[in-house]
ZAMARGU-4260 file (C-alpha; in steps of 0.2 Angstrom, whole numbers, plus 5000, padded with zeros to 4 digits):
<rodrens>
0) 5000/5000/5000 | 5013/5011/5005 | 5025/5009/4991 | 5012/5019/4979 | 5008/5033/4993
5) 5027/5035/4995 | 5030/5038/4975 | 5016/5049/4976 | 5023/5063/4990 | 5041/5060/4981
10) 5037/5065/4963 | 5019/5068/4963 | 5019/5063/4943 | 5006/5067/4934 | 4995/5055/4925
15) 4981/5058/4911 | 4964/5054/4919 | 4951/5042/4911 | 4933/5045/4915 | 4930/5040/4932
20) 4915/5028/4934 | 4910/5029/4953 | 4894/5020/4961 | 4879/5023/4959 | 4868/5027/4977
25) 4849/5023/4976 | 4835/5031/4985 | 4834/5017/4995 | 4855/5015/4998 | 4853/5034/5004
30) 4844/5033/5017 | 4856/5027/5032 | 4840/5015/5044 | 4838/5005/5028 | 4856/4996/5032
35) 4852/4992/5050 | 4843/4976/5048 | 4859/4968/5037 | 4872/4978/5046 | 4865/4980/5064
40) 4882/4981/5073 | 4889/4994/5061 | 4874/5005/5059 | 4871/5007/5080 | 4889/5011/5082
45) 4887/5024/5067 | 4871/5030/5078 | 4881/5034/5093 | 4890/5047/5084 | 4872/5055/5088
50) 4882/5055/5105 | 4893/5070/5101 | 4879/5083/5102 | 4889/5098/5111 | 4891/5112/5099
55) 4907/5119/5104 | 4911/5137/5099 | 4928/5141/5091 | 4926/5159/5088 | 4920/5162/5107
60) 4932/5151/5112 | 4948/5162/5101 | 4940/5179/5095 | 4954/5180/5084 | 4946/5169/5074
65) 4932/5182/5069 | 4947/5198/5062 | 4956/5182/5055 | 4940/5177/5043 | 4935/5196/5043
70) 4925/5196/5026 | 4922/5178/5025 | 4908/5164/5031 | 4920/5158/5044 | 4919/5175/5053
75) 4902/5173/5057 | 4900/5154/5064 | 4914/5142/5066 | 4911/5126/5076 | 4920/5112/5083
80) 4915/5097/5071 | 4903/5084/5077 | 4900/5068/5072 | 4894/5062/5056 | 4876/5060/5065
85) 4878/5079/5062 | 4884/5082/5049 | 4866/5089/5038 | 4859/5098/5054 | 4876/5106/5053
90) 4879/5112/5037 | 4858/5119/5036 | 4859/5127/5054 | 4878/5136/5050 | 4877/5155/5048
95) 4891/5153/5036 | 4876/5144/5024 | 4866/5160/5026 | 4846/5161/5026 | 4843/5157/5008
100) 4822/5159/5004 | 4825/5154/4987 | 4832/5141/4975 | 4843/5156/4969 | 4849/5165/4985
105) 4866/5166/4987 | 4878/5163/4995 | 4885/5148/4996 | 4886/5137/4981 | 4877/5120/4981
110) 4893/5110/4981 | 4892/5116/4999 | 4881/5100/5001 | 4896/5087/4993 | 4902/5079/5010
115) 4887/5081/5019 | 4875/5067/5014 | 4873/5051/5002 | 4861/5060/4993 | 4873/5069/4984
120) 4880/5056/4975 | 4861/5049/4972 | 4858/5067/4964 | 4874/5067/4953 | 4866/5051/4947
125) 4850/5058/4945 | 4855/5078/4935 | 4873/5075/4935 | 4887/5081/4945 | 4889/5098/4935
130) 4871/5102/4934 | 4868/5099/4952 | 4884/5112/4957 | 4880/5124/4946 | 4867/5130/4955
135) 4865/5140/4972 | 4864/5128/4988 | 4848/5130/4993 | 4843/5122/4975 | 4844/5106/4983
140) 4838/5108/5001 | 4824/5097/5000 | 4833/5080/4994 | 4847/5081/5006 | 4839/5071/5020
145) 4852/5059/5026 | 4868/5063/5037 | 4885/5055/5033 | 4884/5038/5033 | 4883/5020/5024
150) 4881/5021/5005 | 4895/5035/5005 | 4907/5024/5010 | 4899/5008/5004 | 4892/4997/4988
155) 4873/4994/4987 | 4871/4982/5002 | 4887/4976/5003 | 4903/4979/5016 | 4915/4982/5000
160) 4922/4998/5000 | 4917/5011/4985 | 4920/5029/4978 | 4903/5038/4980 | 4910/5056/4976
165) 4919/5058/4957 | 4928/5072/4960 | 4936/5062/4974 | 4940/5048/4961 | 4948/5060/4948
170) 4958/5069/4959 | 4965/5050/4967 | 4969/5045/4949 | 4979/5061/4946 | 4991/5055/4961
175) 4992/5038/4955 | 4981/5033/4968 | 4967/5023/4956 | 4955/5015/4969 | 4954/5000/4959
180) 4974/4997/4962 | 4974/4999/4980 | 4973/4986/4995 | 4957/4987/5009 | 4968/4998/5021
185) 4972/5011/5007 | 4953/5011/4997 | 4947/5013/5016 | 4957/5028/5018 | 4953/5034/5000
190) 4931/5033/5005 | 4940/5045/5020 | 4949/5056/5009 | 4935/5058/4998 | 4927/5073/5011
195) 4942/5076/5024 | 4952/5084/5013 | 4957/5103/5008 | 4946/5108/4992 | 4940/5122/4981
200) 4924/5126/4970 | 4932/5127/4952 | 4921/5141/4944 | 4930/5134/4925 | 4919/5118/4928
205) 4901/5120/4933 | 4908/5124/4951 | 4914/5107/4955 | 4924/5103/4967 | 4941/5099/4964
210) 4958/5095/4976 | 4974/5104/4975 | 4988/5091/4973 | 4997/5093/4958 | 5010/5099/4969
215) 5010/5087/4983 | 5001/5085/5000 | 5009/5100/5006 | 5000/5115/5014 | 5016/5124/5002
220) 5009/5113/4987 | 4993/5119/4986 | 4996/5135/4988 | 5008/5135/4973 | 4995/5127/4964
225) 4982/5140/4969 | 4995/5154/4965 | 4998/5149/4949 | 4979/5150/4942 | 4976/5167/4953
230) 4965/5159/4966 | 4957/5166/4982 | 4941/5162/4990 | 4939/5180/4996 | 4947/5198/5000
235) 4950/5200/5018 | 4938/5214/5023 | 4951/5223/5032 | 4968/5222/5024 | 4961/5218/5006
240) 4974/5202/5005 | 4968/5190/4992 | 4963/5178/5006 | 4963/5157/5005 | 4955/5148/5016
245) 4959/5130/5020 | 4944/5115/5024 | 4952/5102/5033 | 4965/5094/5026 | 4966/5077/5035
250) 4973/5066/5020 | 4986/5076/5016 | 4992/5078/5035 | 4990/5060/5035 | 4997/5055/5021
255) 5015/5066/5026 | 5016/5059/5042 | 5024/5042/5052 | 5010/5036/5053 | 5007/5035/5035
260) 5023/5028/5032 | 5021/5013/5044 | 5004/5010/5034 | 4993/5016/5046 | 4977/5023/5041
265) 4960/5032/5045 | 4951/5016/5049 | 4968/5009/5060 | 4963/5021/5071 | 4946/5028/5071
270) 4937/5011/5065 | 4943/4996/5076 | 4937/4982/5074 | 4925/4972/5089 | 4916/4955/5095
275) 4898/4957/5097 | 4892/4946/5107 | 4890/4932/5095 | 4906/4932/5093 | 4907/4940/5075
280) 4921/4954/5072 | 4915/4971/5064 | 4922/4987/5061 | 4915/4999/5075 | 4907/5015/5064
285) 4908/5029/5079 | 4922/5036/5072 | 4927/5044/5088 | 4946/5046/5098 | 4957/5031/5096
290) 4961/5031/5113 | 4945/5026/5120 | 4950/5009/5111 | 4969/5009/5117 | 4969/4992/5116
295) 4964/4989/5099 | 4969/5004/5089 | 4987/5012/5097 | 4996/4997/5107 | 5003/4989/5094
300) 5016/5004/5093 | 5014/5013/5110 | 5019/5007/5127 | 5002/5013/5138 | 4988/5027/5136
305) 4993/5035/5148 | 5009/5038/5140 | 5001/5043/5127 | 4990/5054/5133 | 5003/5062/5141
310) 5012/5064/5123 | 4997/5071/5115 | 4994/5084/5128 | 5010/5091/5127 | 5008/5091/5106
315) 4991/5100/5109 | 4998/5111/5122 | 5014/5115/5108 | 5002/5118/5094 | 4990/5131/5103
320) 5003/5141/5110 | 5012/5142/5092 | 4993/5144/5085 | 4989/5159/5097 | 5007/5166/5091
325) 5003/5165/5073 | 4987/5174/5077 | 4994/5188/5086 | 5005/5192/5073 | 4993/5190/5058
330) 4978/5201/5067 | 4991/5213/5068 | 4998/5212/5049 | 4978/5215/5043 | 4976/5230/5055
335) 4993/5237/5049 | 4987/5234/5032 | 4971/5243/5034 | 4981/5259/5040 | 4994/5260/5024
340) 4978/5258/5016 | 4969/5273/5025 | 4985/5281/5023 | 4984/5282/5003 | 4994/5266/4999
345) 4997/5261/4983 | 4992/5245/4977 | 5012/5242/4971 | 5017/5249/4988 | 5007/5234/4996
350) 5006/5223/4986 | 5021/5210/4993 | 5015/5213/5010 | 4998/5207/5004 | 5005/5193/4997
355) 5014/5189/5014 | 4996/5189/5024 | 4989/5178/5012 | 5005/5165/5014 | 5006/5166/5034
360) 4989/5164/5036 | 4988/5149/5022 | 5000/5139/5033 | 4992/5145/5050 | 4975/5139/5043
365) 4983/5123/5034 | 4988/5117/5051 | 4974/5123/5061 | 4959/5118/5050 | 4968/5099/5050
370) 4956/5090/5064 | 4966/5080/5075 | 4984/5086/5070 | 4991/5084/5084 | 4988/5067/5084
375) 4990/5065/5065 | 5004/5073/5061 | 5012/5087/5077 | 5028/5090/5068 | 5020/5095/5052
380) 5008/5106/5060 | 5022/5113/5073 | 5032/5117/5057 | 5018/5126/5047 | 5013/5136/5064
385) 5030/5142/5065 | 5031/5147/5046 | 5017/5159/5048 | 5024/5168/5063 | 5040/5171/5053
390) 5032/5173/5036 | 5018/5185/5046 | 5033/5194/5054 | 5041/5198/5036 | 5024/5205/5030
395) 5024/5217/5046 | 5041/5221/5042 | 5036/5226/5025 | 5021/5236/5031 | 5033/5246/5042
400) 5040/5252/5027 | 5025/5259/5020 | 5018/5264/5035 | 5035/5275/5039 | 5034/5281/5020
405) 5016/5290/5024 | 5017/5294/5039 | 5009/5284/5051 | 5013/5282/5070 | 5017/5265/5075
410) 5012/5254/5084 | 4994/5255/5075 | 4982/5252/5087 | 4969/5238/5088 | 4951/5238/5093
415) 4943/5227/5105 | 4947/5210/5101 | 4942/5200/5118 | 4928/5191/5114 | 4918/5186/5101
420) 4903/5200/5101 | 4918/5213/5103 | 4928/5205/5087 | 4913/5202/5077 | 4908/5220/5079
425) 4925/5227/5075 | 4926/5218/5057 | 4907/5223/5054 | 4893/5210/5058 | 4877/5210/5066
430) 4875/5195/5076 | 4858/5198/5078 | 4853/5204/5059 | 4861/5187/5058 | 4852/5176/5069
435) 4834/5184/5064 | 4838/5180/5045 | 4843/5164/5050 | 4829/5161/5061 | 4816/5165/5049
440) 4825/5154/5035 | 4824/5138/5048 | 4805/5142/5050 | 4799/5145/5032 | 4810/5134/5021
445) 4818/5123/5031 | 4802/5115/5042 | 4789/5119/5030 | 4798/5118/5012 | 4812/5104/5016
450) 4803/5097/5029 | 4818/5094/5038 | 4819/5084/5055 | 4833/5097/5062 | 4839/5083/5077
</rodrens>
């Protein structure tokens, strides 16, 4: 398995794609309860992901967060993920997927909906995957009525291991990672990568979807890729940087770390298997933290969880403080931008210190927006931490410049950033305006057009 993942982050050739032909998903496959009765053990421990029903705040929890996204979805609501139960509440019930009351509202595109449910496979089937993307996302809203789960990882009926998602299937060929080719433990991880992974909305293809790796796993990678075709998802509403904003990037964490080279995968950890009590082995579907099965999942290469947890604490510990340190000095960077730009700027005059935000704050993101890199993959997400601070620190450096050229007093002060109504303020939203528009759309589309059963 290994050997072909290895040739992939060494060279990264690149391969002429065939059309991809993926499963098809059903009507019937879609819907989630109609595996239970040939899959029971699998489909109650997918249920207990229902389990993971806190809704954990990031922004209230980091304000930064809010100047950060200033100008983009994520600056409104940004949550902890929950489990896969949660996935379609989720998406419908986010601020960042706005209040549409029409098939056409904006804004968020309907590829939106592309890792949330096995309907959108059974939709691509049905219009096709560019006419179901080529459309706004609340185009869609009433078919998308299963979260996460079976038929998005699975054939018709069957435990065997498919593509459901095309775009996921294109971009794996690219890499010379052809689904057909690989052994169970890779296609496992490949039904993974099809959603936890970073992405964009190609607006040359009927807004598809499509994954930045012709330059390797790398958080530098995709950026040179993004450069290259003059890609940004938005302009940061403060310093006006061209602004990227990464998903989460879990294979390509994965796929550059130990654990990747000792052919551990997803599943390894995340999916171990378990007796039931007729004694037949299945592949526990909670999806939840390996430690909770030590046994099962991590002691084949570490001495004790409590070592362990010892080791991960101390990652997690590392990577805040290093994540808090990026943030302090990129918050600054787009304050300092908006200043030279108060102060009559040029765009020549800013444009490599705009350049320099966009880069620090890529790496920050890549390694932030990573779930679980501290387990995954520490070192690569110490090592991107620390490239934003220093690369942030250059764009400060280059701000100086401009700020001394016209004249403004240094340091530039900063509004109130201590919590998260004071930082959503400061960068221009209404929290309540907000709320009410979303309120309304969860009462008159939602629950009476999509009939929806928000759990």
């Amino acid at each position: 398995m290994m050997k072909t993942l290895n040739k992939i982050i060494i060279s990264m050739a690149m391969a002429s794609v065939a059309t991809v032909a993926v499963a098809k998903v059903t009507e019937h496959d879609a819907v989630n309860e109609n595996w239970k009765g040939q899959f029971p053990d699998q489909y109650n421990t997918w249920a207990t992901t229902a389990e993971t029903s806190e809704i954990v705040d990031l922004i209230e929890q980091d304000p930064n967060l809010a100047v950060m996204f200033a100008g983009y979805g994520f600056a409104k609501d940004y949550n902890k993920a929950r489990g896969h139960y949660y996935a379609l509440t989720d998406v419908i019930q986010t601020l960042r997927t706005g209040a549409p009351m029409g098939d056409t509202d904006g804004p968020m595109a309907a590829a939106c909906w592309s890792c949330k449910a096995p309907d959108v496979p059974r939709m691509y089937d049905k219009v096709g995957e560019g006419t179901f993307n080529n459309n706004k996302w609340g185009k869609w809203g009433a078919e998308m009525n299963n979260s996460i789960g079976c038929a998005d990882c699975h054939a018709s009926g069957s435990p065997e291991n498919i593509m459901s998602r095309p775009y996921a299937e294109r971009a794996m060929e690219k890499v010379d990672l052809k689904f057909a080719d690989q052994d169970a433990d890779m296609q496992a991880a490949q039904t993974c990568g099809q959603c936890h992974v970073e992405y964009y909305f190609d607006k040359t293809d009927n807004i598809n979807v499509r994954f930045p790796w012709e330059n390797g796993f790398s958080g530098e990678g995709a950026e040179q890729y993004y450069d290259a075709i003059q890609f940004k998802d938005w302009t940061h509403k403060i310093s006006k940087a061209p602004m990227l904003k990464a998903q989460h990037p879990e294979f390509e964490t994965w796929a550059t770390s130990a654990h990747a080279e000792m052919g551990v995968t997803c599943i390894t950890c995340h999916m171990p298997k378990k007796t039931n009590d007729k004694g037949q082995e299945f592949s526990d579907h909670n999806v939840g933290n390996a430690l909770d099965a030590f046994d099962n999942t991590c002691a084949d290469c570490h001495d004790s969880k409590a070592e362990m947890e010892e080791v991960i604490a101390a990652n997690k510990a590392e990577i805040d403080e290093n994540k808090l340190a990026a943030e302090v000095i990129i918050v600054r960077a787009h304050y300092e931008a908006k200043a030279a730009w108060d102060a009559g700027a040029t765009e020549a005059e800013m444009a490599k210190s705009l350049d320099l935000i966009r880069k620090a704050q890529w790496r920050w993101d890549f390694a932030i927006a990573s779930h679980g890199i501290a387990v995954h993959n520490p070192a690569e997400g110490l090592r991107l931490l620390e490239a934003a601070q220093e690369i942030g620190k250059e764009a400060q450096q280059e701000l100086a410049k401009v700020l001394t050229k016209h004249g403004v007093k240094q340091p530039v002060a900063l509004p109130d950033l201590s919590t998260k109504e004071a930082a959503q303020k400061a960068v221009g939203l209404d929290k309540a305006a907000m709320d009410s528009a979303k309120a309304k759309f969860l009462k008159d589309v939602v629950d009476t057009q999509w009939k929806h059963d928000r759990k």
